[in-house]
N, C-alpha and C positions, 0 to 999 in steps of 0.2 A: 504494500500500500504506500500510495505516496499522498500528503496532505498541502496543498496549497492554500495560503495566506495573504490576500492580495492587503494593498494603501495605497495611497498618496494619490488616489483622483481628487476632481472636484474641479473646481470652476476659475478659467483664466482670460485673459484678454487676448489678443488675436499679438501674435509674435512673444508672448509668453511664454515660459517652461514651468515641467512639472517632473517630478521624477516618481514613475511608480516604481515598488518593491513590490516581490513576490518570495514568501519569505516559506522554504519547504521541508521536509521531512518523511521520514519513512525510509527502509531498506534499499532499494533499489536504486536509490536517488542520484551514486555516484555514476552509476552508469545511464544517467537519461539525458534526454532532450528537453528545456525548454522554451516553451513561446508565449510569443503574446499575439493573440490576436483583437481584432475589432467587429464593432458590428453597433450598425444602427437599425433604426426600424425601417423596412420594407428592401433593406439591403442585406446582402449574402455576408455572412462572416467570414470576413477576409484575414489572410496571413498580415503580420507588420515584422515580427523580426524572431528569431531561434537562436539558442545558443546551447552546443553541447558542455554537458557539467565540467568532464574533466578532459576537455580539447579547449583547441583554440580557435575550432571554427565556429562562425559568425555567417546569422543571413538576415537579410532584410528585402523589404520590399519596395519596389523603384520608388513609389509615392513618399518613402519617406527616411531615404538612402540621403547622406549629409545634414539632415536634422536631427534623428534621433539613433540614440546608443545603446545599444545592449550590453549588459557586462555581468560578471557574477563575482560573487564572495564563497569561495568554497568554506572558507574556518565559520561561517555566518550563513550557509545553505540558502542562500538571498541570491537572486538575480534580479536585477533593475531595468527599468527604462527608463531612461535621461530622454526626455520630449522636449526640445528647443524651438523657435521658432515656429510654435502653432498655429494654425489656419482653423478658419472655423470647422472646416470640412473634414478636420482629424475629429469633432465631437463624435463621442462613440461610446458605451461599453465596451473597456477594455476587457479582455479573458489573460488570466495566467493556463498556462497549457502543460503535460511534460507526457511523454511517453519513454518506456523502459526499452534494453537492449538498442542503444540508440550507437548504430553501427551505421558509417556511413553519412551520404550527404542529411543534410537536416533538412526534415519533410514541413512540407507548407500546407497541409492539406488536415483539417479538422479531423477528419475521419480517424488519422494517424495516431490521433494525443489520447489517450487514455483518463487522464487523470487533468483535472478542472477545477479553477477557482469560480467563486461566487459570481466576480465580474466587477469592475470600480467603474463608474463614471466619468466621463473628461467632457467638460463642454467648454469649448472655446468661443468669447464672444467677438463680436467685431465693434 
């Protein structure tokens, strides 16, 4: 079992930042994948960025490739997203994600993740 923990949404002004945590646990942990994804109402929950626990690959996705950072704290089971320069059109439920045996390129695709936080909020205003 893995338990995800999400923070740090909430509400900013348009070229604003935010850093969510995603704060995890459980067995399997050292060897998984996390992401984050988004999702608003009447749109498809899309990929924004993955990071395997104990590598150094990193993915992201075009819309939001040189604004925001993925990064993790192995001694602290925390991975983050650093959100810089917000647009309204990032407002979304965020999802923390992670799926286990994470061999290989890092999967963009919902289906894939296993294990799901609550979801935080981010609305960006203009």
């Amino acid at each position: 079992q893995v338990q995800l923990v999400e923070s740090g949404g909430g509400l900013v002004q348009a070229g604003g930042s935010l850093r969510l945590s995603c704060a995890a646990s459980g067995r399997s942990f050292d060897s998984s994948t996390t992401g984050w994804f988004r999702q608003t109402p009447g749109k498809e929950r899309e990929f924004v960025a993955g990071i395997h626990w104990n590598g150094i690959s990193t993915k992201y996705a075009d819309f939001v490739k040189g604004r925001f950072t993925i990064s993790r704290d192995n001694a602290e089971n925390t991975v983050f997203l650093q959100m810089n320069s917000l647009k309204p059109e990032d407002t979304a439920v965020y999802y923390c994600a992670a799926y286990e045996r994470a061999l290989g390129v890092i999967n963009t695709t919902p289906t894939r993740y296993k294990y799901w936080g609550q979801g935080t909020q981010v609305t960006v205003s203009s």
